[in-house]
Kinemage of the C-alpha trace (Angstrom):
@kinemage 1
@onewidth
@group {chain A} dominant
@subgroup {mainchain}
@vectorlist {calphas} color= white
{ca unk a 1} P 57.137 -14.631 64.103
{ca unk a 2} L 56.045 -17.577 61.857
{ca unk a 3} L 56.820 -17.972 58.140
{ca unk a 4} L 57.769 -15.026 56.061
{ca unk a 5} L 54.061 -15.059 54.657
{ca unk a 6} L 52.462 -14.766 58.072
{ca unk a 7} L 55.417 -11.876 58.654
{ca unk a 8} L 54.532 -9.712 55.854
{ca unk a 9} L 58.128 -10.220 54.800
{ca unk a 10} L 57.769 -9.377 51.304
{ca unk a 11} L 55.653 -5.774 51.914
{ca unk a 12} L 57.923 -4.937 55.039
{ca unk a 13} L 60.399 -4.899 52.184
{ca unk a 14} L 58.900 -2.852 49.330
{ca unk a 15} L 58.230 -0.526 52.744
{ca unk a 16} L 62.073 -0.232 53.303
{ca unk a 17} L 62.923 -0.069 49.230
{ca unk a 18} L 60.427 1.973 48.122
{ca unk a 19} L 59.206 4.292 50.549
{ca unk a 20} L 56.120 6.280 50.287
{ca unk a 21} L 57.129 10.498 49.368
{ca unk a 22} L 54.463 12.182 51.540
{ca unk a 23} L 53.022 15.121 48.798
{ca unk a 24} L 51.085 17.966 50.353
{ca unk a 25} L 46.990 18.064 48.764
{ca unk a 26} L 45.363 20.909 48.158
{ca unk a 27} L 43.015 20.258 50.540
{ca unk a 28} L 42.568 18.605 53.974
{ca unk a 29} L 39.338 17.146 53.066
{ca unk a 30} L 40.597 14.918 50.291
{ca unk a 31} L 38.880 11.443 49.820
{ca unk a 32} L 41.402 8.637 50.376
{ca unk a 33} L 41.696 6.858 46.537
{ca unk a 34} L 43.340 3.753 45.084
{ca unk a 35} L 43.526 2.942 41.462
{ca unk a 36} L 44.527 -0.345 42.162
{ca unk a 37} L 43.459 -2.913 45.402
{ca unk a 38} L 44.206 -7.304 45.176
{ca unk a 39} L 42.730 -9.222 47.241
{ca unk a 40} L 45.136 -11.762 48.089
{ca unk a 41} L 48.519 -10.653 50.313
{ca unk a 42} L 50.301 -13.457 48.008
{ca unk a 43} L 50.033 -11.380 45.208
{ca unk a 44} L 52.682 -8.136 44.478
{ca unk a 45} L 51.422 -5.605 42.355
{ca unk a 46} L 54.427 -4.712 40.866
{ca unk a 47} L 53.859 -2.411 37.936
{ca unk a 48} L 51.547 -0.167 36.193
{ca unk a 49} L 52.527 1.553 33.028
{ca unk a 50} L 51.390 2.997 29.778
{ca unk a 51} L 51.752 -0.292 27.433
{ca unk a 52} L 54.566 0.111 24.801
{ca unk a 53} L 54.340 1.759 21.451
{ca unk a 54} L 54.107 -1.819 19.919
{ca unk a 55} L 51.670 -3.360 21.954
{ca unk a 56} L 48.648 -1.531 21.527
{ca unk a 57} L 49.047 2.027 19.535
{ca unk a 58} L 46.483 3.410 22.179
{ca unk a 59} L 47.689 5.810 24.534
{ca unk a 60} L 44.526 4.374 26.531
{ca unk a 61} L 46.271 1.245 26.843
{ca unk a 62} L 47.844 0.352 30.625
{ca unk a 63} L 50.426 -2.628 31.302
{ca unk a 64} L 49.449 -3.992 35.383
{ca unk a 65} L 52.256 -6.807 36.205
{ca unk a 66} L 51.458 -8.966 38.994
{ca unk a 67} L 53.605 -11.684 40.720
{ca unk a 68} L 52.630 -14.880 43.290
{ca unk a 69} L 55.190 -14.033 46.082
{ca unk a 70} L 54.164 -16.857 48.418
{ca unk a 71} L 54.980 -20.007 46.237
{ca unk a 72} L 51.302 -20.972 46.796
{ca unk a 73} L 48.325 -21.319 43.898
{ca unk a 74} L 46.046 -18.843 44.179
{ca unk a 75} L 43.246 -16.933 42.887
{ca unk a 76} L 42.841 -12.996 43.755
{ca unk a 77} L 40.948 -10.346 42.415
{ca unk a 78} L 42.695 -7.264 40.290
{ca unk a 79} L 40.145 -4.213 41.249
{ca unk a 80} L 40.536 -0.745 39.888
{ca unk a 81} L 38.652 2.436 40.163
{ca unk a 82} L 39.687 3.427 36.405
{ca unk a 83} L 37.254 3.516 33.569
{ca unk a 84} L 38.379 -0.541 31.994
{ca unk a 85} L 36.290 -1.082 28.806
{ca unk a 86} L 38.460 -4.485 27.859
{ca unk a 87} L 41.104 -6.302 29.772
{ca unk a 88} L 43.653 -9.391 28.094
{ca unk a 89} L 46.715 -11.137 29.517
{ca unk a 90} L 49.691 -10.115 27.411
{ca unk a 91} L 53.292 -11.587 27.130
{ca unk a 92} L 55.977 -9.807 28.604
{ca unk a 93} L 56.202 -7.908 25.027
{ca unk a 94} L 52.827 -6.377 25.966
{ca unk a 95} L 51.333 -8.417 22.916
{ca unk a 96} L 48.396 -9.921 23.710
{ca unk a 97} L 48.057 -13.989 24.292
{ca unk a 98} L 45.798 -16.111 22.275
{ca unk a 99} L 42.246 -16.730 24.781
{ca unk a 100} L 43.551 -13.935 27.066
{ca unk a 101} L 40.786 -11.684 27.382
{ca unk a 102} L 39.583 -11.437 30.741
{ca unk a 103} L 35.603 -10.790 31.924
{ca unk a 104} L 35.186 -7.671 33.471
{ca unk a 105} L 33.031 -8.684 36.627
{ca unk a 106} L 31.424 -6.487 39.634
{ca unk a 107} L 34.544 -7.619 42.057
{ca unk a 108} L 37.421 -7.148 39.618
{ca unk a 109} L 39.581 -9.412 36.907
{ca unk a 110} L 39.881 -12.759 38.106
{ca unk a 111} L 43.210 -13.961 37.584
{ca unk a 112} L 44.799 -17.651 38.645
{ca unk a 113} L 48.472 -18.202 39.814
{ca unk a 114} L 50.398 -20.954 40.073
{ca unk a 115} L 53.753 -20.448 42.445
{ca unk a 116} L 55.627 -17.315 41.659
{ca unk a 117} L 54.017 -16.667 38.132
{ca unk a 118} L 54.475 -13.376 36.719
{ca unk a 119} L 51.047 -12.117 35.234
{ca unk a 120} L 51.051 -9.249 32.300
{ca unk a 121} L 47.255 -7.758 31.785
{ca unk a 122} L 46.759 -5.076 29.474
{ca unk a 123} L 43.876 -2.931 30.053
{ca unk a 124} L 42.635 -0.422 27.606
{ca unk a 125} L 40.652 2.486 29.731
{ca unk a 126} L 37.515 4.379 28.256
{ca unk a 127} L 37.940 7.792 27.831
């Protein structure tokens, strides 16, 4: 019912494409963990990898692409529960853009969207 935002459209199909692959734990007590929340249902996480030999020649260095699915502008907050020291926006060549770096704040990386923009942000973790 309603408009394919209000549906979950999008998520019902990353559900049916890519379907979670249950993995036993070693225990039954295990704390429930994310390494990566946003706040905004617009926006589709859509990868997280180790950045490219070229990018940054850091193996601490992480490549997060993000996507506006909605066709809406909108502001949402990247949160992670990994050790960040420094975060930039970075082309799609995983090179980092001129006045990309991003504040780390309490809530997250602020990032802004304009309809359907594809966001690169390379993070470089402290070990």
């Amino acid at each position: 019912a309603g408009s394919f935002q209000e549906a979950g459209v999008i998520q019902q199909a990353y559900n049916l494409n890519f379907p979670l692959h249950v993995v036993p734990a070693s225990c039954a007590q295990c704390p429930a963990w994310s390494a990566f929340s946003v706040s905004s249902p617009a926006i589709v996480l859509e990868t997280v990898k180790q950045a490219s030999a070229g990018a940054e020649d850091r193996p601490e260095a992480l490549v997060v692409r993000l996507y506006e699915a909605h066709g809406s502008t909108v502001t949402a907050w990247l949160q992670t529960s990994l050790p960040v020291k420094e975060a930039m926006l970075c082309d799609l060549l995983e090179r980092p853009v001129a006045q990309g770096r991003l504040r780390l704040e309490q809530r997250g990386l602020r990032l802004s969207f304009s309809p359907f923009r594809v966001l690169s942000v390379l993070l470089l973790r402290s070990c």
